[in-house]
N, CA, C and O atoms as a Tinker XYZ file with bonds, in Angstrom:
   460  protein
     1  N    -25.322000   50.352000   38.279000    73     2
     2  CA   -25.798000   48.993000   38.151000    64     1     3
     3  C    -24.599000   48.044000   38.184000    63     2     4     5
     4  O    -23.536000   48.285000   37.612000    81     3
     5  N    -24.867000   46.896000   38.932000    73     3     6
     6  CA   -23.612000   45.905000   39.052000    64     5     7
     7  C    -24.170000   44.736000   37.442000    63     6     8     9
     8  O    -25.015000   43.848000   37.331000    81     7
     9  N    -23.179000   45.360000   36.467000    73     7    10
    10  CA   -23.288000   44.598000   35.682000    64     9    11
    11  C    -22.739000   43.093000   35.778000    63    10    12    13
    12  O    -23.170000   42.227000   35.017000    81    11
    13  N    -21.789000   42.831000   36.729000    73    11    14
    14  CA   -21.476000   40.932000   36.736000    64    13    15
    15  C    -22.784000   40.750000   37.080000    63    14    16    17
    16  O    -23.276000   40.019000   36.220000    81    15
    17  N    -23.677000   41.075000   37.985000    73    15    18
    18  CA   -24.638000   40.122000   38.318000    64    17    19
    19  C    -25.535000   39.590000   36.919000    63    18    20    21
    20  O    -25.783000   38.449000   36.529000    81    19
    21  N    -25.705000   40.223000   36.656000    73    19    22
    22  CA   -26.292000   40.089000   34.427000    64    21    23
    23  C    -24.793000   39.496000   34.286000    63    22    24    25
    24  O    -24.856000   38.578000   35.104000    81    23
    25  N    -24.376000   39.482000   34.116000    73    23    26
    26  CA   -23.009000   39.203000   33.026000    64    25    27
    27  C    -21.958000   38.901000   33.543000    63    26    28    29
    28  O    -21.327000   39.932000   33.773000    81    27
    29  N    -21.209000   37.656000   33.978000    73    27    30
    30  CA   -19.850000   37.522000   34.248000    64    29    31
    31  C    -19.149000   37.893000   33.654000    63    30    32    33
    32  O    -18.211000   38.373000   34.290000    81    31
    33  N    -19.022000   37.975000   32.148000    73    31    34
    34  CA   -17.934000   38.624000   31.906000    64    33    35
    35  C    -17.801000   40.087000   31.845000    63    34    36    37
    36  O    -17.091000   40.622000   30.994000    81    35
    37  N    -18.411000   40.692000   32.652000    73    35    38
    38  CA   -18.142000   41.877000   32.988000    64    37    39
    39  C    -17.352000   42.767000   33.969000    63    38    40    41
    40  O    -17.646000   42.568000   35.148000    81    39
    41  N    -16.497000   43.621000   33.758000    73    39    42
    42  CA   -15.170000   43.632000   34.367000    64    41    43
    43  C    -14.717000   45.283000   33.639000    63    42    44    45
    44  O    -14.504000   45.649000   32.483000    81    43
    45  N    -14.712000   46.104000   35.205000    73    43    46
    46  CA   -13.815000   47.267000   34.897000    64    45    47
    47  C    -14.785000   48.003000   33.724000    63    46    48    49
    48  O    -14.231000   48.637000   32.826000    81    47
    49  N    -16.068000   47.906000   33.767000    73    47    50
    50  CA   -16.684000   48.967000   32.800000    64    49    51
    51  C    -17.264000   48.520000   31.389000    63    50    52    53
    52  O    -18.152000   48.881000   30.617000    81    51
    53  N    -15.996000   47.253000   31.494000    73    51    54
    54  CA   -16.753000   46.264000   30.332000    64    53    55
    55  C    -17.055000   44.806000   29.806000    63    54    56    57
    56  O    -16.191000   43.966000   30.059000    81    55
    57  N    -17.987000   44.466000   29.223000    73    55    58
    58  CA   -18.249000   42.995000   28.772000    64    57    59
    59  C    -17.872000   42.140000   27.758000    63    58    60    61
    60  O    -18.251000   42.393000   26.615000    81    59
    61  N    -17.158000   41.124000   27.991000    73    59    62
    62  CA   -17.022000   40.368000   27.209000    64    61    63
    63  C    -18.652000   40.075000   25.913000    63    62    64    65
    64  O    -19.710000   40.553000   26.324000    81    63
    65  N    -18.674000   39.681000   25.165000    73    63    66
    66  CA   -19.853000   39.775000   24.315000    64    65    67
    67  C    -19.099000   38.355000   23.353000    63    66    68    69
    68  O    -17.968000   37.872000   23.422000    81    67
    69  N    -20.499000   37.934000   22.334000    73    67    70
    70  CA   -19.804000   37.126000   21.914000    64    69    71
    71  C    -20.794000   37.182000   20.585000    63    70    72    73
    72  O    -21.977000   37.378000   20.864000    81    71
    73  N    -20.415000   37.011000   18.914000    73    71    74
    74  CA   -21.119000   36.831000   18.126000    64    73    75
    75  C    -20.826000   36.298000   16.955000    63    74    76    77
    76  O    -19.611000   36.167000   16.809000    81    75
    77  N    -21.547000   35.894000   15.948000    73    75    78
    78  CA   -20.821000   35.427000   14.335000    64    77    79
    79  C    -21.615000   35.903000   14.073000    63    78    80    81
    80  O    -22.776000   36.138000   14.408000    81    79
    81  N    -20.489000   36.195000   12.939000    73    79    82
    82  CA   -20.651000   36.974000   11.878000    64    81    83
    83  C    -19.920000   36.607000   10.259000    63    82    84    85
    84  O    -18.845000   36.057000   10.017000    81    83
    85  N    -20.659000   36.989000    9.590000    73    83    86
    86  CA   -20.348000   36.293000    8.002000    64    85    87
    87  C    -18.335000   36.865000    7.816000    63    86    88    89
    88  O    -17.770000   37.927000    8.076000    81    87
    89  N    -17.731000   35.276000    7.149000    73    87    90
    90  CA   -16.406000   35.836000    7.225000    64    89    91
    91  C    -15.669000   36.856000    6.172000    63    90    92    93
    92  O    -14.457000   37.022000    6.037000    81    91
    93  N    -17.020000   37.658000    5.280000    73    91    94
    94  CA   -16.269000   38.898000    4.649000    64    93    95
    95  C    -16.400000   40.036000    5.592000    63    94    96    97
    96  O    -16.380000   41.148000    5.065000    81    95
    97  N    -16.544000   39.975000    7.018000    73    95    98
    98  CA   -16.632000   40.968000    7.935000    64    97    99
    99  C    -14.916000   41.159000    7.769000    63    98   100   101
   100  O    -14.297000   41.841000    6.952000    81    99
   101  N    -14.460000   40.361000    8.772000    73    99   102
   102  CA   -12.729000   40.499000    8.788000    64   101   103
   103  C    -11.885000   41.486000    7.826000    63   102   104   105
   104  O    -11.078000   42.382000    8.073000    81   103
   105  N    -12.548000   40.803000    6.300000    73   103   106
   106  CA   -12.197000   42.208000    5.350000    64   105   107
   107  C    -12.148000   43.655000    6.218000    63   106   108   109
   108  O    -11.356000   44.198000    6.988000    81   107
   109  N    -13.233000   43.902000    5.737000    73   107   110
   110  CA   -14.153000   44.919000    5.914000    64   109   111
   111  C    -13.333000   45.773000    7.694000    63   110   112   113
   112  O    -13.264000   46.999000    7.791000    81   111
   113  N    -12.830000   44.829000    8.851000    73   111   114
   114  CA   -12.144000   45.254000    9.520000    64   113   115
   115  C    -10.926000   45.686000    8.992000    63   114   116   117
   116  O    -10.502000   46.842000    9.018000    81   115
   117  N    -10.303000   44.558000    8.440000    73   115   118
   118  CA    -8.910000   45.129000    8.164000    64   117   119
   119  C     -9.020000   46.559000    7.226000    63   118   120   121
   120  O     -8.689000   47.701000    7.545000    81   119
   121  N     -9.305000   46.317000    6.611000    73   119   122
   122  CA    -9.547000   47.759000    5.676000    64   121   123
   123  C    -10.554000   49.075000    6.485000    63   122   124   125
   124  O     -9.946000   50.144000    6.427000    81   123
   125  N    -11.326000   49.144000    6.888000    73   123   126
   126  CA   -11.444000   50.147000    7.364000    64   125   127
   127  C    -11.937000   50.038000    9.380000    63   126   128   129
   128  O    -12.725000   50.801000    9.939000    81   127
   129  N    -11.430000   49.264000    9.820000    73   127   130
   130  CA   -10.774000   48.904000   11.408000    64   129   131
   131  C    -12.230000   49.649000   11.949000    63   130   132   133
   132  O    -12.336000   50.597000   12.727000    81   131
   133  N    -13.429000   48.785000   11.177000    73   131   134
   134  CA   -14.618000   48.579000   12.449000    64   133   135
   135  C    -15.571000   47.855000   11.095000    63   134   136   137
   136  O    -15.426000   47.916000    9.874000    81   135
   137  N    -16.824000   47.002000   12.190000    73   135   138
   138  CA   -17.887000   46.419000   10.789000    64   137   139
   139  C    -19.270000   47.207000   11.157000    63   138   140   141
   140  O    -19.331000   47.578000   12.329000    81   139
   141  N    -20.280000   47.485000   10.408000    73   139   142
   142  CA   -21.149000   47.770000   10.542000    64   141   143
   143  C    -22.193000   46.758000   10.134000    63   142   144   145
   144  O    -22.156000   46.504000    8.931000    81   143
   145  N    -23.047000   46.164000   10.775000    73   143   146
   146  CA   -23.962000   45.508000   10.278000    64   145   147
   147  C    -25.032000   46.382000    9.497000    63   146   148   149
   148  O    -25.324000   47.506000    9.906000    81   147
   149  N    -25.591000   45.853000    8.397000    73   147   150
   150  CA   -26.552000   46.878000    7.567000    64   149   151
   151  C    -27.617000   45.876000    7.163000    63   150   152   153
   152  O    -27.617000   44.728000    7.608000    81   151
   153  N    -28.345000   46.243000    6.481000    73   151   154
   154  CA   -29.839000   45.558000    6.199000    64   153   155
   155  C    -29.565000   44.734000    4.610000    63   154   156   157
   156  O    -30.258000   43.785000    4.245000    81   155
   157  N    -28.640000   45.206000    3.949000    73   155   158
   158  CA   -28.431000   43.790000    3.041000    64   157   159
   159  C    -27.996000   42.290000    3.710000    63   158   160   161
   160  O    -28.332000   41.113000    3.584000    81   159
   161  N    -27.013000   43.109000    4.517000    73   159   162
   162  CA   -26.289000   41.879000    5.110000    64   161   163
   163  C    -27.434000   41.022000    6.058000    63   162   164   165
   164  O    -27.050000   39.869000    6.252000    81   163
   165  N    -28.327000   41.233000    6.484000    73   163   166
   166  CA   -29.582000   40.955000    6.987000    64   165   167
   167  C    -30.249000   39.622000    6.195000    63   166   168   169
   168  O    -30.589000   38.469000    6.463000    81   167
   169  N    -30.203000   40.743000    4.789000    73   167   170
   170  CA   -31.194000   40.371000    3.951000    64   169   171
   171  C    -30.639000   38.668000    3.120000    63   170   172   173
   172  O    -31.436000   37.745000    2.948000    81   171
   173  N    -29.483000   38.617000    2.806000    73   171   174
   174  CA   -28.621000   37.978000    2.881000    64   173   175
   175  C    -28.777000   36.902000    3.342000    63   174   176   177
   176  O    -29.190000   35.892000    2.770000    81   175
   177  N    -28.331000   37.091000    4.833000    73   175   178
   178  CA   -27.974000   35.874000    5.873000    64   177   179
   179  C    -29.302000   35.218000    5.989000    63   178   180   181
   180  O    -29.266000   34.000000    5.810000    81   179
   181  N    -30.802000   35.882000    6.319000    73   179   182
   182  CA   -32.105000   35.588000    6.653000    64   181   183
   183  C    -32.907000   34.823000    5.334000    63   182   184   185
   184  O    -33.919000   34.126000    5.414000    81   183
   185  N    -32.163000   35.162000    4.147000    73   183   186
   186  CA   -33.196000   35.016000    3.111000    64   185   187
   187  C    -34.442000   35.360000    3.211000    63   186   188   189
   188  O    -34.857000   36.472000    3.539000    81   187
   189  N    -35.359000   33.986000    2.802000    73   187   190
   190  CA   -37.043000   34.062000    3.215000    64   189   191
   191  C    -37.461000   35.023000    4.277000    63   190   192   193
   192  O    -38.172000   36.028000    4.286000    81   191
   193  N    -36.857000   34.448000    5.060000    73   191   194
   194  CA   -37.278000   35.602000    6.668000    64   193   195
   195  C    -36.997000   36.093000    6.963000    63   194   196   197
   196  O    -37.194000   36.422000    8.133000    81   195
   197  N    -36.229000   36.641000    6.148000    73   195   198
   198  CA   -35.636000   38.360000    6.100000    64   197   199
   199  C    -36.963000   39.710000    6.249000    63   198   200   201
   200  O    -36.717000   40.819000    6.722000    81   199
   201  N    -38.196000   39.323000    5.782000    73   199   202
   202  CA   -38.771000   40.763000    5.818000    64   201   203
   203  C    -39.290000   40.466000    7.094000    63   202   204   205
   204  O    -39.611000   41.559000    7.563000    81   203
   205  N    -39.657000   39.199000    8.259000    73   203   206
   206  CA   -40.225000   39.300000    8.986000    64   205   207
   207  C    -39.168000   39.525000   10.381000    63   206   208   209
   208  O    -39.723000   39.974000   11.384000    81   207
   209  N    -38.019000   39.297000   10.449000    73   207   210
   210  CA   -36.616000   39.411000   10.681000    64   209   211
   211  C    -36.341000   41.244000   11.080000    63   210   212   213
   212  O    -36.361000   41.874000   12.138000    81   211
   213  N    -36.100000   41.614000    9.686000    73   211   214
   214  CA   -36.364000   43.421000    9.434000    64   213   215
   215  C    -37.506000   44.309000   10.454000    63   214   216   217
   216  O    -37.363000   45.160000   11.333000    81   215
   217  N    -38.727000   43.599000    9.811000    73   215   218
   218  CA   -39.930000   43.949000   10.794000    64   217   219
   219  C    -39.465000   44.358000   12.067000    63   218   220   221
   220  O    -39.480000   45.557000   12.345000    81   219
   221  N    -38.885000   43.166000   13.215000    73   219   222
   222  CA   -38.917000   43.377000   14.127000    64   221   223
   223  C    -37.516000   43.271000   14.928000    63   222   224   225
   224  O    -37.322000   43.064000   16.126000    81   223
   225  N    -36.473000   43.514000   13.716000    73   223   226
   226  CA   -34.955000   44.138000   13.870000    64   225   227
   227  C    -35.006000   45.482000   13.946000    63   226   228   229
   228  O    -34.273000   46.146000   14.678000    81   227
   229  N    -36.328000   46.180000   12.800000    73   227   230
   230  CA   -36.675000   47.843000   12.405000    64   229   231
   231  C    -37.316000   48.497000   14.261000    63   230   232   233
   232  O    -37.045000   49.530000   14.873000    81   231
   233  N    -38.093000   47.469000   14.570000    73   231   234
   234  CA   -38.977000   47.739000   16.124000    64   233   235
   235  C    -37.530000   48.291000   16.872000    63   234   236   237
   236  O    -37.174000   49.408000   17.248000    81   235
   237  N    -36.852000   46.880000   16.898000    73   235   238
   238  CA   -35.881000   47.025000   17.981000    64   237   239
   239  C    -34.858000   48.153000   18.089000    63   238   240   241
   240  O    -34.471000   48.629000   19.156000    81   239
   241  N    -34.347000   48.640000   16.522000    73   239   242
   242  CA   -33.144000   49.557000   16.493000    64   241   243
   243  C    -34.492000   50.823000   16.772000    63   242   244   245
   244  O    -34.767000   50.478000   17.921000    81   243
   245  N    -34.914000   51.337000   16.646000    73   243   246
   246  CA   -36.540000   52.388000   17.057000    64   245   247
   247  C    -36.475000   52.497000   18.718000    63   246   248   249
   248  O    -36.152000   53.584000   19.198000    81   247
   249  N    -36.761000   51.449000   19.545000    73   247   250
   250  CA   -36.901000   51.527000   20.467000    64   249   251
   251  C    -35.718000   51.814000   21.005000    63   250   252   253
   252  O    -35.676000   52.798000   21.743000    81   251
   253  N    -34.486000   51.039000   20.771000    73   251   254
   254  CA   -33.354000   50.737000   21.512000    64   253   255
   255  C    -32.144000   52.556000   21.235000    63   254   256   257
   256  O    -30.975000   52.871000   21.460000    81   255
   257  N    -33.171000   53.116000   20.753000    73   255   258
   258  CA   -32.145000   54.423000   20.580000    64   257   259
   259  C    -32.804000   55.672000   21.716000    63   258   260   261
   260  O    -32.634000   56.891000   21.706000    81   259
   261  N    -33.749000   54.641000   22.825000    73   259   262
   262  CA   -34.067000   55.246000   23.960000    64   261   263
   263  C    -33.546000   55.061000   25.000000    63   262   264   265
   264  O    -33.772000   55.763000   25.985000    81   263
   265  N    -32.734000   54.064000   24.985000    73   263   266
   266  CA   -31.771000   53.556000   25.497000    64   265   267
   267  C    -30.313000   53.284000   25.773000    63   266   268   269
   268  O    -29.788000   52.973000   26.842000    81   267
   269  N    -29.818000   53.450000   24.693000    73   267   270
   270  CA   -28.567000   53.109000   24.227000    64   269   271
   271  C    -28.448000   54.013000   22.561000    63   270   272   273
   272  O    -29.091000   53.742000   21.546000    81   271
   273  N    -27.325000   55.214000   22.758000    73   271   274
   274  CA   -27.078000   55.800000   21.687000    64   273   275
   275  C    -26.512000   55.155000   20.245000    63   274   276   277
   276  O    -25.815000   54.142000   20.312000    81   275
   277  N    -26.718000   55.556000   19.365000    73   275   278
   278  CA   -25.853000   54.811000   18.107000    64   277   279
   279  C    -25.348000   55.791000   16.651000    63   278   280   281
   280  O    -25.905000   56.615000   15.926000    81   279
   281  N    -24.445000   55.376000   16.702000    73   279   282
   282  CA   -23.494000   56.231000   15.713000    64   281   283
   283  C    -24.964000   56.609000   14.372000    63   282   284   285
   284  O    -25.878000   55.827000   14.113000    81   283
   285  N    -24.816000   57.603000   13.925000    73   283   286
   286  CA   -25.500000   57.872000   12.982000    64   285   287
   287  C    -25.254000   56.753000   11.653000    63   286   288   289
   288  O    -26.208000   56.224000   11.084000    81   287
   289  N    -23.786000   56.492000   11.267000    73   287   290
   290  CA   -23.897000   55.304000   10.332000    64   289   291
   291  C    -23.760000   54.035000   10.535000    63   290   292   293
   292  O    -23.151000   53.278000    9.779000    81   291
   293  N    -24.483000   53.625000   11.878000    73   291   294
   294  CA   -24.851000   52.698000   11.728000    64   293   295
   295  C    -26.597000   52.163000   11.755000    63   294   296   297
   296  O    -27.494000   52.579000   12.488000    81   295
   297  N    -26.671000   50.905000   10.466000    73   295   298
   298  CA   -28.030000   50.645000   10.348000    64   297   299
   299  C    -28.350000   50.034000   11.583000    63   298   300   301
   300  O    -28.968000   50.713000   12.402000    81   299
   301  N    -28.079000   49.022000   11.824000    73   299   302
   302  CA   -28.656000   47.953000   12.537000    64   301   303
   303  C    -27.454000   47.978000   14.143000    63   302   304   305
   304  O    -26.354000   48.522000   14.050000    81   303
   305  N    -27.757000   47.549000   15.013000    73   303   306
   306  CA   -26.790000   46.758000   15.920000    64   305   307
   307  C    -26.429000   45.713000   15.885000    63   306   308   309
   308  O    -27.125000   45.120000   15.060000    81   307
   309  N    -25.485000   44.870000   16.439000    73   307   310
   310  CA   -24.967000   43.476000   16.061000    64   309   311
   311  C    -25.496000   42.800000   17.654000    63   310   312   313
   312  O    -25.246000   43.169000   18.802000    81   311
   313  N    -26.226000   41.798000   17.180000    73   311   314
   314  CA   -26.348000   40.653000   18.121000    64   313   315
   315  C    -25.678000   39.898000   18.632000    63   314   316   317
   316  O    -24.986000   39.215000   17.876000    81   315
   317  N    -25.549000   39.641000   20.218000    73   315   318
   318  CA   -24.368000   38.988000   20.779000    64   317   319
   319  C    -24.922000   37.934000   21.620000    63   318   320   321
   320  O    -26.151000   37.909000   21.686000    81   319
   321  N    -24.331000   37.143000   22.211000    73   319   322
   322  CA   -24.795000   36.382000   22.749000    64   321   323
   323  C    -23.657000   36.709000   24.636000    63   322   324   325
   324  O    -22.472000   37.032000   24.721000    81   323
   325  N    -24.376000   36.520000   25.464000    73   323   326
   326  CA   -23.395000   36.632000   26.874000    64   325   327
   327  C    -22.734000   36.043000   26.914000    63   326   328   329
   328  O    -21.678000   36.548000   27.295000    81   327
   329  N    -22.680000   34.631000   26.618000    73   327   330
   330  CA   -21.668000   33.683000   26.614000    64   329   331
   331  C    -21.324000   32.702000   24.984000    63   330   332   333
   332  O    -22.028000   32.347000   24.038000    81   331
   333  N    -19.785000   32.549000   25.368000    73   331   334
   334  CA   -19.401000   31.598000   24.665000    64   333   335
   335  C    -20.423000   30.378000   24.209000    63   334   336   337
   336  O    -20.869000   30.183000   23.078000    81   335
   337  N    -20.598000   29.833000   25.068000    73   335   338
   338  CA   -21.344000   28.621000   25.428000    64   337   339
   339  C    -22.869000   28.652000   24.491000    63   338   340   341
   340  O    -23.437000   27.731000   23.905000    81   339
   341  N    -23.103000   29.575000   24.581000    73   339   342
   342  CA   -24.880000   30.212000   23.880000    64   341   343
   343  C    -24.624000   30.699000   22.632000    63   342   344   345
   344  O    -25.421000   30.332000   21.769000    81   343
   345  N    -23.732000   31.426000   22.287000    73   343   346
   346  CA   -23.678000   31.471000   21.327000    64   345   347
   347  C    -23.711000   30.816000   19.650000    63   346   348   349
   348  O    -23.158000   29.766000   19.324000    81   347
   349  N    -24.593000   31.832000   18.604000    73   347   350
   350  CA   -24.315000   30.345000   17.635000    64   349   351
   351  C    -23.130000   29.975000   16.805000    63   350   352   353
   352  O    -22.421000   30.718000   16.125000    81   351
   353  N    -23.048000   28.616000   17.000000    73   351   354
   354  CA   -22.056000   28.620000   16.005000    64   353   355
   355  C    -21.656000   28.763000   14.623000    63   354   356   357
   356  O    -22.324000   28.577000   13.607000    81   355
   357  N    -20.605000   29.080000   14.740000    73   355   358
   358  CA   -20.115000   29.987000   13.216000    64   357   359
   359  C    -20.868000   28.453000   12.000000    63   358   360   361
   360  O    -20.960000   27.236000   12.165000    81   359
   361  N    -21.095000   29.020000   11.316000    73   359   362
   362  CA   -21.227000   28.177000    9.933000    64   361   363
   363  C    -19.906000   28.224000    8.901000    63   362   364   365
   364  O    -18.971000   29.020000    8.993000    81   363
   365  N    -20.075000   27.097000    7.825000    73   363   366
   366  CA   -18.923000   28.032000    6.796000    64   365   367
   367  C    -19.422000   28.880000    6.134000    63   366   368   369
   368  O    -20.464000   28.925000    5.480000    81   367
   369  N    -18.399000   29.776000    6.381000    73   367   370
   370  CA   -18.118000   31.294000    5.847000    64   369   371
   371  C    -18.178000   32.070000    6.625000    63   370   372   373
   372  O    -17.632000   33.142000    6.364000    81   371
   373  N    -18.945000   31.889000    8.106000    73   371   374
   374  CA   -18.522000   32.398000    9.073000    64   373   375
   375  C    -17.744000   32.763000   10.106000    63   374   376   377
   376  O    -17.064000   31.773000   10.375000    81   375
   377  N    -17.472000   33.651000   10.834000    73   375   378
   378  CA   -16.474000   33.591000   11.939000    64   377   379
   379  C    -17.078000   34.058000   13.414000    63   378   380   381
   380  O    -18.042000   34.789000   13.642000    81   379
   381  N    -16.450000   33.586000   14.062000    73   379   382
   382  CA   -16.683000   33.602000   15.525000    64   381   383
   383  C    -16.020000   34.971000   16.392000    63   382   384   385
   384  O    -14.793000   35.053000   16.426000    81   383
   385  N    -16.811000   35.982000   17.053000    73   383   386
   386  CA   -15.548000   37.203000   17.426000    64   385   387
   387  C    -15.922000   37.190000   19.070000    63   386   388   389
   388  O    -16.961000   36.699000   19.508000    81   387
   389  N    -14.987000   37.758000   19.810000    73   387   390
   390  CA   -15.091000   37.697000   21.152000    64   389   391
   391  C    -14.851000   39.397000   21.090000    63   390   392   393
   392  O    -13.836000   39.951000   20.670000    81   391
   393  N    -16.176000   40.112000   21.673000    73   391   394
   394  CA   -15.894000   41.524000   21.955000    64   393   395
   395  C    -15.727000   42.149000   22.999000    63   394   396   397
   396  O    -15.666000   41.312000   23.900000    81   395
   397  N    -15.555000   43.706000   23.619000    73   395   398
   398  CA   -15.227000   44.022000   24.435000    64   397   399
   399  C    -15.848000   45.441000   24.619000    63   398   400   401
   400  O    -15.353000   46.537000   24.354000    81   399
   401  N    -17.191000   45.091000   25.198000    73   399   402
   402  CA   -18.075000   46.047000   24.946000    64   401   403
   403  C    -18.347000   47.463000   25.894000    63   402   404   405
   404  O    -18.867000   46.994000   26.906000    81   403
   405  N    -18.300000   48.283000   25.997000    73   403   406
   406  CA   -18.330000   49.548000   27.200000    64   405   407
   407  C    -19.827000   48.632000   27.615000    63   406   408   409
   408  O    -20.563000   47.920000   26.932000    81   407
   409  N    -19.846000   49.001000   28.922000    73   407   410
   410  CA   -21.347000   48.410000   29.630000    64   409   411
   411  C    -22.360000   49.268000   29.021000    63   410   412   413
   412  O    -23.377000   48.688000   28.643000    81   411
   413  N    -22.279000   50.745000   28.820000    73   411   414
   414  CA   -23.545000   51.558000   28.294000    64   413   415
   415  C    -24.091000   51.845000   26.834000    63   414   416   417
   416  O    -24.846000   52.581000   26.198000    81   415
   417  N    -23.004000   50.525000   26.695000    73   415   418
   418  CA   -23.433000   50.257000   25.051000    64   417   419
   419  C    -23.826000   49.277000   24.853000    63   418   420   421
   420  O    -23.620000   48.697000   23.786000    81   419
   421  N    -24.608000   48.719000   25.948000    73   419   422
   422  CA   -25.505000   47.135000   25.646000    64   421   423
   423  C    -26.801000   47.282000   26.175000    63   422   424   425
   424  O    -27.090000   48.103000   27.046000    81   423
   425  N    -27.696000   46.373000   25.577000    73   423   426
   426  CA   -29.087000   46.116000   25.817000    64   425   427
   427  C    -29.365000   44.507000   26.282000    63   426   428   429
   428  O    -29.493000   43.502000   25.583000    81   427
   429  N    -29.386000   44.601000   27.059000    73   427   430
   430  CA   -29.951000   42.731000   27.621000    64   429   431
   431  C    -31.322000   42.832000   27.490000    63   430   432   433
   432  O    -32.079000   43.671000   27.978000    81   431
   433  N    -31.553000   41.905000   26.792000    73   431   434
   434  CA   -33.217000   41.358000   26.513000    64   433   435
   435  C    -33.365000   39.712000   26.650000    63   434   436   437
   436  O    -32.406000   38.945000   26.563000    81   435
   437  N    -34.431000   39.398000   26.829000    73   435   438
   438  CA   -34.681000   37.705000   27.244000    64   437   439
   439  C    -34.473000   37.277000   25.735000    63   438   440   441
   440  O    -35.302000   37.881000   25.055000    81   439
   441  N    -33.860000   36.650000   25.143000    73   439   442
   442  CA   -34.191000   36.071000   23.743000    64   441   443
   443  C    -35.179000   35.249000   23.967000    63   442   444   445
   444  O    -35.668000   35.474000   22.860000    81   443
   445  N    -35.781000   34.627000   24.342000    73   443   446
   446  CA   -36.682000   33.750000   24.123000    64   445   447
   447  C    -38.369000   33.949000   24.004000    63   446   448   449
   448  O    -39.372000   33.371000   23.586000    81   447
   449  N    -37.748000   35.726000   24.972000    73   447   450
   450  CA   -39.186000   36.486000   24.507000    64   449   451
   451  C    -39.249000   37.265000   23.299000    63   450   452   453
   452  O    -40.198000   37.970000   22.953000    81   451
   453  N    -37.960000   37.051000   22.566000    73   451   454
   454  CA   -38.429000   38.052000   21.370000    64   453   455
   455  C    -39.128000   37.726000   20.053000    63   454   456   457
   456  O    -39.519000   38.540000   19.217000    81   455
   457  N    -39.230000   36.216000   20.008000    73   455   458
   458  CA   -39.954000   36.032000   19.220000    64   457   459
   459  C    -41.506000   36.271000   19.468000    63   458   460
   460  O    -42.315000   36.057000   18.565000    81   459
């Protein structure tokens, strides 16, 4: 599959990606040099709409392991956005990361259909 046509920043096998994430992640890198998103941190960021959030975060990590493999400890996957530009912006306490993703470790879906 020619991933630039989905994705300009895709290049040599892999994609640029783009996401925020709460800024006690960085910790959590430096000390053990990767983050895992998990379902507190979910629970957390979503508050109120956290169980309806879960619901159909729980669908997606279910389905998406027909697709795309995932480390046994990890709960959840991290949401990215393709571009800079789309992406949301960091809040305070948040931070902004630019990733560098193998192509067969992504899932493109329409966001606008997932609600």
């Amino acid at each position: 599959m020619d991933y630039s046509r989905i994705n300009p920043y895709s290049r040599n096998g892999k994609t640029l990606l783009f996401t925020s994430q709460d800024e006690r992640s960085l910790k959590v890198l430096e000390e053990k040099g990767r983050f895992i998103n998990k379902k507190i941190y979910i629970k957390e960021h979503m508050d109120d709409i956290s169980p309806l959030i879960l619901m159909c975060y729980d669908w997606f990590v279910d389905a998406a392991k027909e697709r795309v493999s995932k480390p046994d400890d990890v709960e959840y996957q991290i949401w990215c956005s393709v571009s800079a530009r789309n992406c949301m912006r960091p809040y305070e306490g948040e931070v902004a990361y630019v990733l560098e993703v193998p192509n067969e470790e992504i899932i493109y879906f329409d966001g606008l259909k997932w609600d």
